[in-house]
N, C-alpha and C positions, 0 to 999 in steps of 0.2 A: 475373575479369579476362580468362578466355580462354573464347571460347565459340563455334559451329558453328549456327547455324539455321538448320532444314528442311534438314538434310543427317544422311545415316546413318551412324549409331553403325559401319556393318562395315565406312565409308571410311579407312582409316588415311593417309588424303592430305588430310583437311580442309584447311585453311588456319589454324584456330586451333588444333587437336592439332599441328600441327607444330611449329606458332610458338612455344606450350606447352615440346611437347619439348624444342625449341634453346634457350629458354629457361632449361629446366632443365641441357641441356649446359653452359651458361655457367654456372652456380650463381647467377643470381637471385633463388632462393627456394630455403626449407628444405624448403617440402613444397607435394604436390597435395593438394588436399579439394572430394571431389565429394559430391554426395548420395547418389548409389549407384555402383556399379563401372560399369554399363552403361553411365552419362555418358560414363565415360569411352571406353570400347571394346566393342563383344558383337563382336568377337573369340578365341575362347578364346585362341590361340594370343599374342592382343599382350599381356595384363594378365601373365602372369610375366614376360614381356620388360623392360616397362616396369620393375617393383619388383627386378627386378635390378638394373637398370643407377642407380636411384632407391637401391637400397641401397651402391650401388659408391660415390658420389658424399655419402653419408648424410646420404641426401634421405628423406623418407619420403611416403606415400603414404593418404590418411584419406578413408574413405567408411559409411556405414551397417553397421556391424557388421562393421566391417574396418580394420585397422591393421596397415599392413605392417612396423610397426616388432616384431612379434611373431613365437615362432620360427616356428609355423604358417602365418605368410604366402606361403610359396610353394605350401606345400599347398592352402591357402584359396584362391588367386588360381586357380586350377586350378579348381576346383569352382565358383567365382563366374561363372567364365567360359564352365562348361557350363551353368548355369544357364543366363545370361543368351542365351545361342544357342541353348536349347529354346526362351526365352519369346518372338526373334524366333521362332522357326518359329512359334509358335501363334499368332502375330500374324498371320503370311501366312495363314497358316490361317483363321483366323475372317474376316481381308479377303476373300480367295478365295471363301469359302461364301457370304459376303455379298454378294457381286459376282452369284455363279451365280446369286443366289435372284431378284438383280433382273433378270437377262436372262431368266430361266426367265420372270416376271411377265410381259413386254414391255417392262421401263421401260430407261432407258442405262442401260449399266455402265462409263459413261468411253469414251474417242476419239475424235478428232475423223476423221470423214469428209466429203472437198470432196461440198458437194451440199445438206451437212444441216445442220442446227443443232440445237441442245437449247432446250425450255421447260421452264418447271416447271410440274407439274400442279396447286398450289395456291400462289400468289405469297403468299399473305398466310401460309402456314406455313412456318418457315425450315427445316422438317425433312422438307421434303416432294421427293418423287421428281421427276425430271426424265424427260423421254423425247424419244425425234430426229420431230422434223418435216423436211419436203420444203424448204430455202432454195432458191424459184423462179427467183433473179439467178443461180444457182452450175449448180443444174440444167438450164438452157439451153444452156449449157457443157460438161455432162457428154455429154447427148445429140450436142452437136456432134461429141466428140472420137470417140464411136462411130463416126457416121455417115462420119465421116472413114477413119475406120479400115476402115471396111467397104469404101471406096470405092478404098480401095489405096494410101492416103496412110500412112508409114512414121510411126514414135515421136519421129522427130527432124525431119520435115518439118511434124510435129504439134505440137510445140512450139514451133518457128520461128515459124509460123502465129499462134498463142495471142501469144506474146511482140509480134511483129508488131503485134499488134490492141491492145496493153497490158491482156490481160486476166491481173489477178491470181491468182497462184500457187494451191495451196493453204497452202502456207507461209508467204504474204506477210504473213497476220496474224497467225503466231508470235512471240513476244518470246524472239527467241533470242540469247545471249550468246557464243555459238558455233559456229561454221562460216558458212556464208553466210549473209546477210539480207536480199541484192538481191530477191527475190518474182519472181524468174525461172522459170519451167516448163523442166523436164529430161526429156528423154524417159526414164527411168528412173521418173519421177511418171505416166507413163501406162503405158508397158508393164511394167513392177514387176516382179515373179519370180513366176515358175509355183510351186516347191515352197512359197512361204509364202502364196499368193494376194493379194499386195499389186497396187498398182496401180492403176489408173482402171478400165484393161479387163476387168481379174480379180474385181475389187471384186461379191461375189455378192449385198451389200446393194443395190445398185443395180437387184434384182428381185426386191426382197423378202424376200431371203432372209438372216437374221443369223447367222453361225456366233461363235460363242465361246469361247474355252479348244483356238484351234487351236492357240499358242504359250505357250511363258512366255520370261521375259528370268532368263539367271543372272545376276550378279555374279561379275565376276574376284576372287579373293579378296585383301581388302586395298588395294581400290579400290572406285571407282565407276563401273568401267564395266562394261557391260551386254551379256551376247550373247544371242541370240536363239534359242531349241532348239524344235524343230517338236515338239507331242504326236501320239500315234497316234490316228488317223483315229476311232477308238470312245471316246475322252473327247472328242470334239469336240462342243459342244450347239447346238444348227441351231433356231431358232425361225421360221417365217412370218410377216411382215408386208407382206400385198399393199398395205397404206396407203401402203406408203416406196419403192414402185415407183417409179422413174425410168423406166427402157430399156426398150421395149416388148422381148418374149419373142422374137419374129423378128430382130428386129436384136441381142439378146444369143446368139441362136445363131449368127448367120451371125459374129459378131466373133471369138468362140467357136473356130469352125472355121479360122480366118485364123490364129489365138494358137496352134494346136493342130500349128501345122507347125511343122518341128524348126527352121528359123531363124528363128520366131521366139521359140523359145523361150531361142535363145541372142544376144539381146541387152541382157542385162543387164549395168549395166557397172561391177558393184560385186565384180568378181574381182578376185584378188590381183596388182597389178603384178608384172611378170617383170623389170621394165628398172631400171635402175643408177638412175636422177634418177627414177623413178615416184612423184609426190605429193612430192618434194624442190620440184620448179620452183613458183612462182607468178606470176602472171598480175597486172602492173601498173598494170592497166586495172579489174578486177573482181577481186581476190583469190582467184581461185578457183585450182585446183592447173593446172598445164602436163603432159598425159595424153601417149601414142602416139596419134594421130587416123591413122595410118596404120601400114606396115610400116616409113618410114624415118623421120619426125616426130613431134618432141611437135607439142604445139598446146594453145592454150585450150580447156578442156574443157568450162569453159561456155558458147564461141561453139561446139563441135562438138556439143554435146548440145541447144544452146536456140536456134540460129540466131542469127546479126549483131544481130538488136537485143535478145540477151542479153549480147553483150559483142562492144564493135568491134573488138578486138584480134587483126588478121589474120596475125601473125607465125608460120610457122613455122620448126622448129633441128632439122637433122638430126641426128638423135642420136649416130651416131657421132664427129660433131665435136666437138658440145655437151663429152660423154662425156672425148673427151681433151684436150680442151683446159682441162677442169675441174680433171680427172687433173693434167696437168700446170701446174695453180697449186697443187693440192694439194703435188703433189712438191717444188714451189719454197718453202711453208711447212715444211715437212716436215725440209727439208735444210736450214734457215739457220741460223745462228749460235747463235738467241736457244734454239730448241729441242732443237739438240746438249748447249748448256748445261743445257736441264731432262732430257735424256735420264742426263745423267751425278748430278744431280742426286739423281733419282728410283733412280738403280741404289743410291748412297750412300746414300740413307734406306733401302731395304729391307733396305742387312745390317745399317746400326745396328738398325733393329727387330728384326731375326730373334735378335740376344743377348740373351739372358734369356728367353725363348722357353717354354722347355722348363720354367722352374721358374714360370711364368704359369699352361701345362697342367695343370702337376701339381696346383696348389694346385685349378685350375677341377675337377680329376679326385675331390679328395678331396669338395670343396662338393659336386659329382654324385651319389657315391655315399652322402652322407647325406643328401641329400634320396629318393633311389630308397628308403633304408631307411626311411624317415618314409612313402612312400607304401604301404610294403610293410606295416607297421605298422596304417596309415588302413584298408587294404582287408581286415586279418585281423580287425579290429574292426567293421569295420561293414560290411564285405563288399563287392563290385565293382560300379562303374559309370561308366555311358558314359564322366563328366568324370576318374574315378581312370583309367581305361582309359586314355585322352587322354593324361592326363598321363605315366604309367608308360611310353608308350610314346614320348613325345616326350623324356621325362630319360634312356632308354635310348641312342636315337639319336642323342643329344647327347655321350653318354657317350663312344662307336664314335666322333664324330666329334674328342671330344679325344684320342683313343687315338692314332685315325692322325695328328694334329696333330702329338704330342709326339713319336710316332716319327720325321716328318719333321724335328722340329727338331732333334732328336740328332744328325742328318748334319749336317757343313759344308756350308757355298756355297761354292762353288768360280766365283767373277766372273772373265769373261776381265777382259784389259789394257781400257785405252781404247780403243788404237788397234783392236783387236777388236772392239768392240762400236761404236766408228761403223761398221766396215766389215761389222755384220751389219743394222743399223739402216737403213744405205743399200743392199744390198741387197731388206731389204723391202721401202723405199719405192720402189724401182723398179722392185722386182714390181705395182705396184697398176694399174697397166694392164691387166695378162691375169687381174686378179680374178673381175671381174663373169663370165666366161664358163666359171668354174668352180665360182661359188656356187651349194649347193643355196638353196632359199628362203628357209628359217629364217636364213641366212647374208648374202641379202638384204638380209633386212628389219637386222640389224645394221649391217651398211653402209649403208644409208641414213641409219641414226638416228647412225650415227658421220660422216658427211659433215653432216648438219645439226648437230653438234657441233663439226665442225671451221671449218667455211663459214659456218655462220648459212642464215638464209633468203637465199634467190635468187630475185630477181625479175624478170620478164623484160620490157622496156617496148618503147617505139619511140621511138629519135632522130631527128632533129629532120628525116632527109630519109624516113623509114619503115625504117628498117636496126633487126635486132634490137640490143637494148642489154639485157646479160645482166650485173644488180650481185652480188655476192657480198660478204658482213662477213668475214673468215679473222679465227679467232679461237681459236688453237693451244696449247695447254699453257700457258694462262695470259696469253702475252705477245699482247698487241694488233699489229695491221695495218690500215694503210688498207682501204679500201674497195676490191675491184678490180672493174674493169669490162672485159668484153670484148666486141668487136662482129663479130655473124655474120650 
């Protein structure tokens, strides 16, 4: 009934394991039954999660030589789960070797580069290797943006240009579901970053030359997203193919020596926003996000990155305005009536929760430490490994963390009055003006994701004589508001 295609087992954000879960939150079913553990998670850490909280609910959990209706099962669920995360690594593993062997050959190993295409080298075998040829429409193009470059024409005068002429992106013919999909050129798509060698101008294939295995992508754990970690320079494998030459050798050095000055190595514009609304605002004309394009203005960032005929929307919003004048619709959701009510609310459920507390811990403290003896048992019998490791040391820190739980709950709450606690609730939110100029970044970035929780998306358009028109959803502790609009 619940299923995930072409999506990985270490996402615990699918859409159908969610839907699954909440599903079983409500008790719509007695049990899961997969074919094997891995279906459902290579995880270690999620599959004892899961047959907990599956056992709290006496739900049970049925896959190939596993029943979590059994005492073993959290033992099992442990060891299934180091399984299952050896047999992804040996999966990278043999992809990876098999990837090196085809670039080591000459043939592609996967990516696309503006310029090239893939063929396959025998059309009538469907197992047969592919390799990049020269696409002549694309590589016209490429040598332009060089020659431009050479000539003292900047990343964003260069894109303007491109855009200008309606020459298609390299992106333009992605099928992407995600982030932009206008097939606009960014000056960030020609001058790219020096430390990863991205880029139009960096791009060393463009003379011949293929490096491979310069990066790999992690996985955030328990997601699907992906960050990017540079290898050292000696597992990097560098192959020659003068066939895939584009850029004549003179004009890759002279572009070369232009790249090699320190500004411009600093204009890449994929650093982490410092400003309160960075990547909050968006752009009503083209969806792209509303950036600083100077020291006092946002601005559309893909009219400042792609030039006017990437996106006509010429509106600038000084920021410090923008900033309080946000501030102060936030303060005005903040303090009204509907959210005093969930404030007092929200104080009254936590000390109903917090009674019975302590005899919650105790009992989770006893389940703890007969499971720690069961693992302690498994390892004297068959002796230690990775996934007993794993587990011994994650039921321990579970243990420490019901310790200081239950110690916490032994003390009273001690809740001021009401009239106390509006009067510390509205000092906060009256502090939130002077926030932003004391956050470190980490602190940042929560304010933001807490202003697009509290506001919704913010759009920013042009009314009907060119004046900015800035919408905002407020959408506060539950209780709904109009739409506001403010004009700067």
């Amino acid at each position: 009934q619940y299923s995930d295609e072409a999506i990985s087992g270490t996402d615990d954000s699918r859409p159908g394991y969610r839907a699954m879960l909440e599903a079983a939150e409500r008790c719509e079913f007695d049990g899961i039954i997969v074919d094997e553990t891995s279906r459902l998670t290579r995880n270690p850490w999620e599959l004892p999660r899961i047959i907990e909280e599956l056992s709290f609910r006496q739900q049970f959990l049925l896959a190939k030589g596993f029943d979590s209706r059994q005492e073993t099962a959290q033992l099992l669920a442990g060891i299934y789960g180091g399984l299952d995360r050896m047999e992804l690594q040996k999966i990278k593993q043999r992809t990876h070797r098999g990837l090196r062997e085809r670039h080591t050959a000459g043939f592609s190993a996967g990516g696309r580069t503006y310029g090239y295409t893939s063929e396959a080298i025998d059309p009538t075998d469907p197992k047969t290797r592919w390799r990049k040829i020269v696409n002549d429409d694309e590589a016209k193009w490429v040598i332009w943006i060089f020659e431009r470059y050479a000539d003292g024409l900047g990343g964003k005068r260069i894109a303007a240009e491109l855009n200008r002429l309606q020459v298609p992106s390299p992106g333009a013919a992605w099928k992407r579901t995600k982030r932009r999909r206008d097939g606009k050129w960014r000056h960030s798509a020609i001058l790219g970053m020096a430390s990863r060698g991205c880029g139009i101008l960096r791009n060393e294939l463009y003379v011949g030359r293929i490096i491979w295995n310069r990066g790999e992508w992690i996985k955030k754990p328990g997601t699907n997203i992906r960050t990017c970690r540079q290898r050292p320079r000696e597992e990097w494998i560098i192959v020659e193919q003068p066939d895939l030459r584009i850029v004549p050798p003179e004009l890759w050095q002279k572009v070369k020596a232009r790249l090699n000055n320190p500004r411009a190595k600093a204009s890449w514009p994929g650093r982490r926003g410092k400003y309160l609304l960075t990547g909050v605002l968006k752009c009503a004309e083209c969806d792209g996000s509303f950036t600083m394009i100077d020291k006092r203005c946002y601005g559309c960032g893909t009219r400042h990155r792609g030039g006017d005929f990437a996106c006509s929307n010429p509106i600038r919003l000084k920021r410090t305005m923008l900033e309080d004048q946000l501030l102060a619709e936030v303060r005005t959701a903040l303090l009204s009536p509907e959210v005093m009510k969930w404030v007092d609310k929200e104080i009254a459920s936590a000390v109903t929760n917090s009674n019975g507390d302590d005899k919650r811990y105790e009992a989770e403290l006893i389940s703890l430490e007969s499971e720690i003896a069961r693992v302690v048992d498994a390892i004297a019998q068959v002796g230690i490994s990775p996934a007993l490791e794993a587990k011994l040391q994650d039921l321990e820190q579970r243990k420490v963390d019901a310790e200081i739980a239950l110690e916490s709950s032994r003390h009273p709450i001690v809740i001021p009055n009401r009239s106390e606690v509006h009067e510390i609730w509205t000092e906060l939110v009256e502090g939130l003006g002077e926030l932003p100029k004391k956050m470190t970044d980490t602190e940042l970035e929560a304010a933001r994701a807490a202003i697009k929780g509290l506001v919704g998306e913010i759009r920013v358009d042009r009314d009907g004589k060119g004046y900015a028109d800035v919408c905002l959803q407020s959408m506060v502790a539950g209780a709904g508001f109009e739409p506001a609009t403010f004009g700067l």
